[in-house]
Each structure stands twice: as C-alpha cells, then as structure tokens.
C-alpha positions in Angstrom: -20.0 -4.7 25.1 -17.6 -7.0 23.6 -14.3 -8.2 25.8 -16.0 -8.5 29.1 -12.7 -10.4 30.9 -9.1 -11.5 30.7 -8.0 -13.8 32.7 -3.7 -14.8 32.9 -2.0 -17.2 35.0 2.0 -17.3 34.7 2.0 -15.3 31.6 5.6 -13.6 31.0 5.8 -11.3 34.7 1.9 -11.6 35.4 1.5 -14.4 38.1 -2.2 -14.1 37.9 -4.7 -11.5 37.0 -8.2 -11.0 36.1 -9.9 -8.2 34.5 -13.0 -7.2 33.8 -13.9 -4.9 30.8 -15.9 -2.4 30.0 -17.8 -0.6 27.3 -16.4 2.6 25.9 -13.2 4.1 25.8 -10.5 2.7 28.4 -7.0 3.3 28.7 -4.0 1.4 30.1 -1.2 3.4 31.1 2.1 2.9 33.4 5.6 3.3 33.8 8.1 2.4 30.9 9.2 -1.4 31.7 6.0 -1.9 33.7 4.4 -4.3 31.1 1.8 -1.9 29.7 1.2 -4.1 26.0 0.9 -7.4 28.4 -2.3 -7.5 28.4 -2.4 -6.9 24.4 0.4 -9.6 23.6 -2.0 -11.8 26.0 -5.1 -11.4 23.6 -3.0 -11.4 20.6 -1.9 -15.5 21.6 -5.0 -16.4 22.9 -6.4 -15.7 19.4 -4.1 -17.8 17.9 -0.7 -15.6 17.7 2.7 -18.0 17.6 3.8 -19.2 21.4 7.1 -20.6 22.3 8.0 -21.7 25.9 9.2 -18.1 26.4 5.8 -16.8 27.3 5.7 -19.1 30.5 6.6 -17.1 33.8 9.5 -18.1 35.0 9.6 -21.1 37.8 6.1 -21.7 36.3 5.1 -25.1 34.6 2.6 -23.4 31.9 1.1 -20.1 31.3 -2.9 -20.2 30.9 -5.0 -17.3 29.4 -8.6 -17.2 29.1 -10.8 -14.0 27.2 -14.5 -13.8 27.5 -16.2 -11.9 24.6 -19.6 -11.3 23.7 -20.6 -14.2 21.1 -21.1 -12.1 17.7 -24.4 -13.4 16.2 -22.5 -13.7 12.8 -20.1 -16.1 14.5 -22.6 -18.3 15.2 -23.2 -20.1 11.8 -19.4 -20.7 12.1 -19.1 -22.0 15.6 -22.0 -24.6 14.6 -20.1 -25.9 11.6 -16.9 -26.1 12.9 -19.0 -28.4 16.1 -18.4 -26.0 19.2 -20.8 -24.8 21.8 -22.9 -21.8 20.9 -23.5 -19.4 23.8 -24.1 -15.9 24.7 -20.6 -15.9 25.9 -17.8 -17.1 23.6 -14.6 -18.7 25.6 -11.4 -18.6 24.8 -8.8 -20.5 26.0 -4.9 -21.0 25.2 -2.2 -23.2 27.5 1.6 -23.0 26.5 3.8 -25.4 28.8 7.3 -24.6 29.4 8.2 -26.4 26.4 7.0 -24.4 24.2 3.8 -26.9 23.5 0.5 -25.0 23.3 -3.2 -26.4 23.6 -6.2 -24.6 23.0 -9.9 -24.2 23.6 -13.3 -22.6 22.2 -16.0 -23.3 24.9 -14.5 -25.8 26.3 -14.0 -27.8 22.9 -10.7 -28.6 21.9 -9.8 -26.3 18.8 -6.8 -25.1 17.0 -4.4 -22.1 16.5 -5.9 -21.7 13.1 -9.1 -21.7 14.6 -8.2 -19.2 17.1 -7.0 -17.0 14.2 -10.3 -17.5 12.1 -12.2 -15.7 15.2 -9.6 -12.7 15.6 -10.8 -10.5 12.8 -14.2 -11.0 13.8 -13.5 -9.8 17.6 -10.8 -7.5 17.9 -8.7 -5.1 15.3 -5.5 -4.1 16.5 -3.2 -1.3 15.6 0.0 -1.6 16.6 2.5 1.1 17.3 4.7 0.1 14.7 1.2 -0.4 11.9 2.6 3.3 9.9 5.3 0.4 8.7 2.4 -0.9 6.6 2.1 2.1 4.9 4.8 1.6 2.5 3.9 -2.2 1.7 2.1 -2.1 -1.7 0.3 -5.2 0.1 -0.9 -4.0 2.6 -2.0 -0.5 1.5 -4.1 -2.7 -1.6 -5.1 -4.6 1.2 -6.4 -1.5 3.6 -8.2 0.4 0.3 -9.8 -2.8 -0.5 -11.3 -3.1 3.0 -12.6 0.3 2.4 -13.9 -0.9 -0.9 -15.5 -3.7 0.6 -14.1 -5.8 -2.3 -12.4 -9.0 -2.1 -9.8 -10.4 -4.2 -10.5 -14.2 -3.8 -12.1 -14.7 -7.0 -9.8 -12.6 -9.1 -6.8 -14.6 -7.6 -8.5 -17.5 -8.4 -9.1 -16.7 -11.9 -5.2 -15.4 -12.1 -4.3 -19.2 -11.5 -6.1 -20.9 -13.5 -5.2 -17.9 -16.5 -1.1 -19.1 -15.3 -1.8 -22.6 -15.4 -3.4 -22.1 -18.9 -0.7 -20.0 -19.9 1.9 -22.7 -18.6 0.2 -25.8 -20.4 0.2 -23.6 -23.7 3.7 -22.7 -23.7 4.9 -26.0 -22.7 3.3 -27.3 -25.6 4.8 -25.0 -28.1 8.3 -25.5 -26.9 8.2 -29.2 -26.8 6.2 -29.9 -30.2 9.0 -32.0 -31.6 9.8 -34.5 -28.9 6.2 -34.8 -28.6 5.3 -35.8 -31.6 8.3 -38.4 -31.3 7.2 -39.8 -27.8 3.9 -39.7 -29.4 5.1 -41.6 -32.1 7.4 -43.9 -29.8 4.4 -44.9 -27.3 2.5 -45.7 -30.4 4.5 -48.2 -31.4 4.3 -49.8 -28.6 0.5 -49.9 -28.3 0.2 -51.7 -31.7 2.6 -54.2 -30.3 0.8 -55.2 -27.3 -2.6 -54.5 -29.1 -1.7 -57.8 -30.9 -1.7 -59.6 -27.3 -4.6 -57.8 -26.0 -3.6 -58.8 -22.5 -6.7 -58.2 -20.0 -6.3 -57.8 -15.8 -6.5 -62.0 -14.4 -5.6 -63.4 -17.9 -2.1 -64.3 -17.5 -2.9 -66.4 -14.2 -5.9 -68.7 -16.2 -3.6 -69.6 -18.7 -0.6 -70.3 -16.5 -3.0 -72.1 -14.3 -4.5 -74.4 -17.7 -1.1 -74.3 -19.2 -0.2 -77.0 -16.2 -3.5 -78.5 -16.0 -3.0 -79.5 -19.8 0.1 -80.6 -19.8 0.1 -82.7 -16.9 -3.2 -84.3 -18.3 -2.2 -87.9 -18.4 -0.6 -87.9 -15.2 -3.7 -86.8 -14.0 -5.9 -88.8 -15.3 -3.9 -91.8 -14.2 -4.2 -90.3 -10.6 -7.9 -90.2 -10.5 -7.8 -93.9 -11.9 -5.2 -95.4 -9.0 -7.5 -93.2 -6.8 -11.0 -95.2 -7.5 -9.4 -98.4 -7.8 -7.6 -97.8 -3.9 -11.4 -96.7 -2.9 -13.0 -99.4 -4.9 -11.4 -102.5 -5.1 -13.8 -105.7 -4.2 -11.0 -107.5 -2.0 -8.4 -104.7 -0.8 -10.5 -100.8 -1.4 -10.5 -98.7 1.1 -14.2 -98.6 0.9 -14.4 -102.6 1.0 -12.4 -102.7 4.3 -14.1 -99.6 6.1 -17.9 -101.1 5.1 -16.2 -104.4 6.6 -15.0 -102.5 10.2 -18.0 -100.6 10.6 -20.4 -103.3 10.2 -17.8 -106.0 12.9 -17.6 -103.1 15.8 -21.7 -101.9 14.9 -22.9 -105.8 15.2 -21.2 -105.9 18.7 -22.2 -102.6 20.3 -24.9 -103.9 22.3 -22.2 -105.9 24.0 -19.3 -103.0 24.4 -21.0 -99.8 24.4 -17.6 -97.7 23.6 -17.8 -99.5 19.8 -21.0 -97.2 18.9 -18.6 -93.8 18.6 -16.0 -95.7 17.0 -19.0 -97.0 15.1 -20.0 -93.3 14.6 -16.6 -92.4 13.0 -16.7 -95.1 10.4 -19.6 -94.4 9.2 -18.4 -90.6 8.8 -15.5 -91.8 7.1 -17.5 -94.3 4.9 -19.5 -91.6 4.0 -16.7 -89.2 2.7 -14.7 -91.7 1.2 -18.1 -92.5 -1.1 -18.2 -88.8 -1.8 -14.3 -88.2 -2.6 -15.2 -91.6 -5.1 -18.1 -90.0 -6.8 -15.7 -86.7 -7.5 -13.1 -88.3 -9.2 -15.9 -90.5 -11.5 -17.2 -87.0 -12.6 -13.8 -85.4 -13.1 -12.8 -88.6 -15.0 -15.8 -87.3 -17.3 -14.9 -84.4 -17.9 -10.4 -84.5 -18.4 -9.0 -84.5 -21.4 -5.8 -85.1 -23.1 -6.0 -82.0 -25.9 -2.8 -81.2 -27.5 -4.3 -78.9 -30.0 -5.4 -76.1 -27.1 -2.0 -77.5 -25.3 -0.6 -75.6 -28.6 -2.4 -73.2 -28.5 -1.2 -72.0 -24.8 2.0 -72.2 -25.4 2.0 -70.4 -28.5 0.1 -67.4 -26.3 1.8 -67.8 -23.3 5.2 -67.3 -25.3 4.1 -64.0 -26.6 3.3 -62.9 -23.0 6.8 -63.9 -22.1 8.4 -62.7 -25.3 6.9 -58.9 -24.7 7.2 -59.0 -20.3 11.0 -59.5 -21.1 11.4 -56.6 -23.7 9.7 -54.2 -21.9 11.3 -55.3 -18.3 8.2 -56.3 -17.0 6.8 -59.3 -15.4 4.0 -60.8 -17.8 1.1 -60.0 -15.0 2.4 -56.0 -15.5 1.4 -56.2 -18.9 -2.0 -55.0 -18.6 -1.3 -52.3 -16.4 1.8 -51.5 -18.4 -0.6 -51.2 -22.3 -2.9 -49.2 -19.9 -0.5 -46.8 -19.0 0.9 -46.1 -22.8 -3.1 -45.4 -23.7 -3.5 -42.7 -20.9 -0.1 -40.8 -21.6 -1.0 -41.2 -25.3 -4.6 -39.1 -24.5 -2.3 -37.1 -22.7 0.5 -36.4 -25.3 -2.6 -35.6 -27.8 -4.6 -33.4 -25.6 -0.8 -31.4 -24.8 -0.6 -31.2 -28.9 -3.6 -29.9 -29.5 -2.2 -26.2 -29.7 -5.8 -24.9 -31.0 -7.8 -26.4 -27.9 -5.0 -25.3 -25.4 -5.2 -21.8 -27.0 -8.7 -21.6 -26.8 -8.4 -22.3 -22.9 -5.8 -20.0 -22.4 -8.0 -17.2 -24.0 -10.8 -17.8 -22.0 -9.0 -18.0 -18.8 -7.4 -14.6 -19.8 -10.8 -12.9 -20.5 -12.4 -14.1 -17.3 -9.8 -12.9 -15.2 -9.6 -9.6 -17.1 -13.2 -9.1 -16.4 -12.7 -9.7 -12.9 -10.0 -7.6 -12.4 -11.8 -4.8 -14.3 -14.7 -5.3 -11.7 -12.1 -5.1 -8.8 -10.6 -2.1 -10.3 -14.0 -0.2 -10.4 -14.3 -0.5 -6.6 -11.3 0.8 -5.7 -11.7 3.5 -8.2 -14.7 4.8 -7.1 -13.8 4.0 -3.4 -9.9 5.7 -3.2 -11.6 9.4 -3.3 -13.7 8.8 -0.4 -10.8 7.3 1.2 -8.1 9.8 0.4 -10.9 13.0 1.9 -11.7 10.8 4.8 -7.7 10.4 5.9 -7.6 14.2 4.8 -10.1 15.3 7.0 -9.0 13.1 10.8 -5.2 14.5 9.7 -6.0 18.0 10.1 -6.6 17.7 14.0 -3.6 15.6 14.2 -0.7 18.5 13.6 -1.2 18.2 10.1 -3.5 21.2 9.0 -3.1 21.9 5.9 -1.6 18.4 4.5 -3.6 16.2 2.2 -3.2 12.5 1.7 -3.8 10.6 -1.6 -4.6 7.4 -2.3 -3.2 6.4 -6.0 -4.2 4.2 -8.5 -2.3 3.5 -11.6 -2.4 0.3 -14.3 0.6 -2.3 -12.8 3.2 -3.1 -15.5 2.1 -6.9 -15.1 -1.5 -8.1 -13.7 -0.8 -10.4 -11.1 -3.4 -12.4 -8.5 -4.2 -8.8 -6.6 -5.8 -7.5 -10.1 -4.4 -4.3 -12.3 -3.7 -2.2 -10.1 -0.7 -0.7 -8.4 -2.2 1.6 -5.3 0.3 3.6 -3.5 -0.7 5.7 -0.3 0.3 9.8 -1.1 0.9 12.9 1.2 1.4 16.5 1.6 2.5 17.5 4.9 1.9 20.9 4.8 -0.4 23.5 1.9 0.6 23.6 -1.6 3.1 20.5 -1.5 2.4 18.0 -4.1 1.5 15.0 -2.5 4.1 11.9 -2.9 4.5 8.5 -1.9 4.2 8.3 2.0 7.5 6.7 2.7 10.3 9.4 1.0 8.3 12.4 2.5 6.9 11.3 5.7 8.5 11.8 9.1 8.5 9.2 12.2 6.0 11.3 13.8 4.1 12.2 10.9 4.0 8.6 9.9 2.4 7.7 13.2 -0.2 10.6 13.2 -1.3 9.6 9.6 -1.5 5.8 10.7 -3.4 7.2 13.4 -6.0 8.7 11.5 -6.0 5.7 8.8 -6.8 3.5 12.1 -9.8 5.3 13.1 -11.1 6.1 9.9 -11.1 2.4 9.1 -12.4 1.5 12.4 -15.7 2.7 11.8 -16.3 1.0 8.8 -14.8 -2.7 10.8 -16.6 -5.4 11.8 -14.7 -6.1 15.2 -16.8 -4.8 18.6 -13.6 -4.1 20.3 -10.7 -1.7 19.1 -6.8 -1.9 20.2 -4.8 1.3 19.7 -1.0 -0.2 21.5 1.0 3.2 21.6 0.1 4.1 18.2 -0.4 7.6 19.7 4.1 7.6 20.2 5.7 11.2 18.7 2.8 13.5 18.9 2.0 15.6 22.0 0.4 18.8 23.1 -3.4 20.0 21.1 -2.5 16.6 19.0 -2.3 14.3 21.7 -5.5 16.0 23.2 -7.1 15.3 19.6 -6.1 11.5 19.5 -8.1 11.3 22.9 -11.1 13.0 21.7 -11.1 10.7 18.7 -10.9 7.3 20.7 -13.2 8.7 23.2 -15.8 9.6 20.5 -14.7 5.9 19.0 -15.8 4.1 22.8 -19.6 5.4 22.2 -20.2 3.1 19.7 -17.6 0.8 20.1 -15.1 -0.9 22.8 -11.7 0.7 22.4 -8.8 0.1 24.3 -5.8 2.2 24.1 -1.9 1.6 25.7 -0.4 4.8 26.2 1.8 7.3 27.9 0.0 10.6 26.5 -1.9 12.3 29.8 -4.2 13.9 27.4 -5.2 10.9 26.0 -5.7 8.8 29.4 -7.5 11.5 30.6 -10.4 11.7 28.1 -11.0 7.5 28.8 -14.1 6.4 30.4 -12.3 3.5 32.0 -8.5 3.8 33.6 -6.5 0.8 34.2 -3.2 1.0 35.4 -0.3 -1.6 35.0 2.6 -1.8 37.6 5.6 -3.7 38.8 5.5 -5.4 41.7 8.8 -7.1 43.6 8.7 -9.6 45.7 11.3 -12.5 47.1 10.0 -14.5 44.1 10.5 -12.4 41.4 9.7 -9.3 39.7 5.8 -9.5 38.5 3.1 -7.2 36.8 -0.2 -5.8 38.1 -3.1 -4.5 36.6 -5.5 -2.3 38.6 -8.6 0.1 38.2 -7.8 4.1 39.1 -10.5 6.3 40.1 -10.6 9.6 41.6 -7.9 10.9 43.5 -5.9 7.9 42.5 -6.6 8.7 38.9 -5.6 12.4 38.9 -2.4 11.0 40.3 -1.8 8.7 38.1 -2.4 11.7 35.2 -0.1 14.1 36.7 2.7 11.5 37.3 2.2 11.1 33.4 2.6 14.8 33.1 5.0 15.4 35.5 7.3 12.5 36.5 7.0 10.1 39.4 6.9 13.2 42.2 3.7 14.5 41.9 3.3 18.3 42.6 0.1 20.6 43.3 1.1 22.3 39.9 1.1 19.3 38.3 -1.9 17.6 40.2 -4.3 20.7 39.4 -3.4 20.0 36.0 -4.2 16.3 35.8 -7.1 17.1 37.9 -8.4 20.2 35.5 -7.7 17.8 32.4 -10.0 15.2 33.5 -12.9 17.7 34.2 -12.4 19.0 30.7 -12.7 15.6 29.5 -15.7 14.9 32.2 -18.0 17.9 30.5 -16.5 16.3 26.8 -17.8 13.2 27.2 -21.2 14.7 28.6 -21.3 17.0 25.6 -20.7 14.0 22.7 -23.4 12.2 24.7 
C-alpha cells in the first residue's frame, strides 16, 4: 500500500471529493471532457507542481488538496532533518487561493513547494501521455539509461566546473599577460609610496587628536592655572566661599532643620570641587609645551594629507586603501603565475576525465541490458519483430553529463536497421515503445505507487489487451494507477473508479466513484460500445472481465 487517500475541495470542476486507494492495479476511466487526469493533475500540485489562481473552482475562495501515503522508511531520515513530524502516515497538504497564492503542509508543518517536490520522486512516478516526447531529448534519454545504470552524474558535473573554472582562470591569464604585468607594475608603485607612511587602522585620529593637544599647549596650561587659582584663592576661591556657606547654614541646623539638605549639597559640591582641583594639579604635572614632537606631527601629518589628496581619498582611507593594493597585488601574481595555473588546470582535467570514464563504464555495461529489456515488453505491444537500441558513442565535446552522447534506436519491424527513434517512429509506435520503456523502468524505481495518464492512447485490439496485462502484473507488487479509455485495459484492473460530470444550478462539477459488478460491466461496454449499451456489447464487457478475473487468479 502506498496512496491510501485523496482528498479535493474546490479544485478546477471537483467541489469536493474523497478517495480512498487501494493496493494493486486500479483504473480510472470516463467520458472525454469528464475530467478523467483530475485526479492526477491534483497529486501532481500537491507535490509541489506550479499553481496559479486557475486551479481554484470557480465562485470558490481557495482550492485545498490533501494526499495520504504510506511514510517510506527511507523518507524518514529526511523528514527528521528537515524538522517535520514522523509518522506511519505521511500528510500532504497544498492551498491555492484565488489569487493564485499557494501554502503548503507536511504533517501539519508548514513546508515548501520545493519541499513538496523533494518527496515526489520518492512517492509516485508518473508517465504522462505525452512522456514518448522525452524520447528524442538527448537529456532525458542520458537521464532514463543512467537511472537504469544506477549511476549519478553529480560528481562528474561537479568536477566539469571546477575543470571550466580552471580552464577560464588559465586562459584569462595568457591573454591578459601584458596589462598585467603593467597593473602589476602600476599598484607596485603605489605600495612603495605608501610603504614610506606605513599608515596603520586608528593612527590618523591619535595624531590629529595630539596634533591639537600640542599646539594649543600654552593655552592650556594657562587654563588649568586660572582654574586652581578660581578654586583656590584664600579671599575670593570657589572653595574658600563654599567651605565658608557650608560651615554658616551646618552651625544653625539645629535651629532650622531645612539647612541640613542644603547642608548636604555643599558638602557634595565641596567635595567635587576638591577633586576637579586635585585633577588639574596632576595634569599641570604632566603638560608640556614641546615644539620638537609639535614638528614632528606636522611633518607626518602633512604626508598623510599630501598622499589622501593624490589618491582621492580621505587620510583615514589610507589604511584600507594600501590594504587593498597588497591583496590585488597577491592576486595579480597568483593570475601570472602561468605554471601554477597550468598545473591546476591539468589536474582538474584528469579528475574529471576519470570520472567521466567511470560514468561511461556504467552505461556501457548497462545500455545492453536496457536495449533487450525494451526489446523484449515491445514485442507484445504490436511490435513483434522490432528491436530497440540504446547507443553510445564519444560526444564531440565533454560537457557536465560526461563523454557520452546516448541516443535511443529502433526497428519497427525484422531486418530494419535500427535508427534514431524520432525520424522512424510513428505516433502510435512512439507511445507503445514509451510504454514499454515505462514499465520496464518501473520495476527497477523506487516509488510504491505508479501513474500511467493515457499513455496507453493509439494502440487497440491484442495490444491494448497486453498493456493491461502488463499494469495488472505491475499492481502485484506495486500500486499502479492508470487513466484510460482502452476497455481492455480497465477491465484487467483490480480496482475501477469512474469519473463523471455532474450539472447542477451551480455549475458544471466532476465526480469520482467506485464501479462494481453490474455497474462495472456497464461502464466496460459503454467503453466498447458508445454510451447505449447493448446485450452484444454488455456480454462482451462482461466476458472480458471474467477473462481478466481467471488472469489475475492465474498470476497470483
């Protein structure tokens, strides 16, 4: 078990549905228009697919769509890490207002689209009606052989960039070589110049700072002096007459209470006074009128100014600016160093060679098995006799996929050479050999559930009957789910669902439902038939699901 329910509010023409799933092989079938793929376009955005506001039911504020799976145990390590809820059950939710603005949910945990997307592959593979358009991508057919191969490309691609970046750095440096070595020799000149000054981070404030401190020496020091002598002074210092108020108001506090704060105060202010006088004794101690270091300053600090003005800086910059030259000066000789950058370059080149090489191997030895295995599921499709190739030849230019260009081959019919699928291939040819690819493939994937959506479209008769052998055979190991209109195929399902329209004064909607018996064979014979359903046609629909009855007992 895998998908166990779906559940849609508001979602294009569903107004609300829920479905449970089964195991095994179950079809959905219907009439043209009646929203057969709904249900698949439903999974598809609630793991992650792009929404706009036109999936929203019309009149509706939001569409809502919830899928219950089975929790994979191999998900579980991921669903920790990323800080969701680990279950037996693994819930998934997607909202998409009518703006077009979409939330979503893992267990009940806030996630993202992205997030939805990294679960997909491990839940559900889907092949679409139109996935024979792969065939003839060189991207995607690399991409299906390599999933046979079970190889991965990630550290070859890897390996490619760093070889391009490598190659890049090397041939930069041999075309610029000569205005190199003159911005080289430009940015040295500079350095020397400003190596003279030496200027360090905080250096340029200290001496601004006892640049003014020196030459307003004497004016300072005759501050500090008119300073003590106002604090000091026997008859008129500030001291003299504050000692002289405290002592007047403290002497006649016992008479007038409210003197002892004002008391208070004076004292305070006695006391700070003293301390402000004791500063100015010490600093009095230590200035200094020195012209020599006054020289001395002003001789530096014009060298700051001289160099902030020629190189359009301010002279705090400067450090910053001499730093800078020294960094792209290690970088200009690290970009001239034509034997170290080689040296890279050759190593990056081997590693990704060996890589590649590796990668090349695997889909060597794998592209034989493939190519019998496609062979083999074709010749029950209409194709007996036809052989399909999977070819591997050197690519003109290695790239981030490896060496190799791979190209998908077929003979549709005995003694034809096989060539590329796209110039040979019919419509209905392509979808029969996209079929087979699909379930050959499958059984190798990692998904518990399988979506076939009308991949089954051009073939009919003994083929069609083939197709739903090899889904039914599919559903005993695995949860398929197929969209069709082929009776042959619906008919050899374990499950039946059908999808209808429904109208109604508020709209046109669609309807999902579960056929059994007598409404099943009539569901098969309007497939075979049309919508009037005849006791010709009935018998038949009714004989074809017996036939598929004692199949399905036989296989198990």
């Amino acid at each position: 078990m895998a998908l166990r329910r779906i559940t849609l509010r508001d979602f294009v023409i569903v107004q609300a549905l829920e479905l449970e799933l089964s195991s095994g092989f179950t079809v959905l079938t219907g009439e043209t228009g009646a929203g057969k793929s709904i249900l698949i376009d439903a999974l598809q955005l609630v793991l992650g697919a792009r929404s706009d506001a036109g999936v929203v039911r019309e009149g509706a504020d939001k569409a809502d769509l919830c899928a219950e799976f089975d929790c994979p145990p191999h998900l579980q390590p991921w669903l920790e890490e990323a800080g969701f809820d680990i279950d037996e059950l693994l819930l998934l939710r997607r909202t998409v207002d009518s703006q077009g603005k979409s939330r979503a949910w893992i267990n009940g945990t806030p996630a993202t689209a992205a997030q939805l997307r990294a679960l997909g592959d491990s839940l559900l593979d889907i092949h679409g009606q139109h996935a024979w358009q792969s065939l003839t991508r060189p991207d995607s057919v690399r991409g299906l052989l390599d999933a046979f191969a079970g190889v991965h490309t990630a550290e070859t691609a890897a390996l490619w960039t760093q070889w391009r970046k490598d190659q890049k750095a090397l041939e930069q440096a041999r075309l610029a070589q000569a205005n190199l070595q003159q911005e080289s020799e430009r940015l040295q000149w500079q350095i020397n110049e400003v190596d003279k000054l030496a200027p360090i981070d905080g250096e340029w404030e200290e001496l601004d700072a006892q640049h003014k401190r020196l030459s307003h020496a004497q004016a300072l020091l005759e501050g500090a002096e008119g300073a003590i002598q106002a604090l000091q002074d026997e008859d008129a210092g500030a001291l003299t007459g504050l000692a002289r108020a405290h002592d007047l108001l403290q002497s006649h506090e016992h008479i007038e209470p409210e003197f002892a704060p004002l008391a208070d105060i004076l004292s305070s202010s006695l006391a700070q006074a003293s301390d402000v006088l004791h500063s100015l004794q010490l600093y009095l101690r230590h200035v200094e009128i020195d012209p020599q270091r006054l020289a001395e300053l002003d001789t530096r600090i014009s060298l700051w100014m001289t160099l902030a003005r020629r190189y359009k800086r301010t002279p705090a910059e400067l450090p910053a600016l001499h730093q800078s030259w020294k960094e792209e000066m290690r970088r200009l000789d690290a970009a001239t160093d034509l034997e170290r950058l080689e040296a890279a370059e050759a190593a990056s080149a081997k590693a990704y060679h060996a890589s590649a090489r590796v990668l090349s191997l695997g889909r060597a030895k794998a592209a034989p098995k493939l190519s019998h295995a496609i062979t083999q599921a074709m010749q029950g499709l209409g194709m007996e006799g036809g052989k399909f190739e999977v070819s591997m030849t050197k690519a003109s230019e290695p790239s981030h996929h490896g060496i190799d260009d791979v190209v998908f081959l077929v003979a549709g019919h005995p003694g034809m050479t096989p060539k590329p699928i796209g110039k040979v291939a019919s419509g209905g040819e392509l979808s029969r050999i996209s079929l087979a690819i699909a379930v050959t493939t499958s059984e190798l994937g990692m998904a518990p559930t399988l979506i076939f959506d009308e991949v089954d479209s051009g073939v009919g008769g003994a083929v069609a009957e083939t197709v739903g052998r090899l889904m039914q055979q599919l559903g005993s190991d695995r949860q398929v789910l197929a969209v069709t209109h082929l009776p042959q195929v619906a008919a050899c399902a374990h499950h039946h669902l059908k999808v209808a329209k429904r109208k109604s004064p508020n709209g046109t909607t669609s309807a999902v439902s579960t056929v059994q018996g007598e409404n099943r064979v009539a569901e098969i014979a309007r497939m075979l038939g049309g919508e009037r359903s005849t006791q010709t046609t009935l018998a038949h629909a009714s004989e074809m699901l017996d036939l598929a009855a004692v199949a399905r007992e036989g296989h198990g």
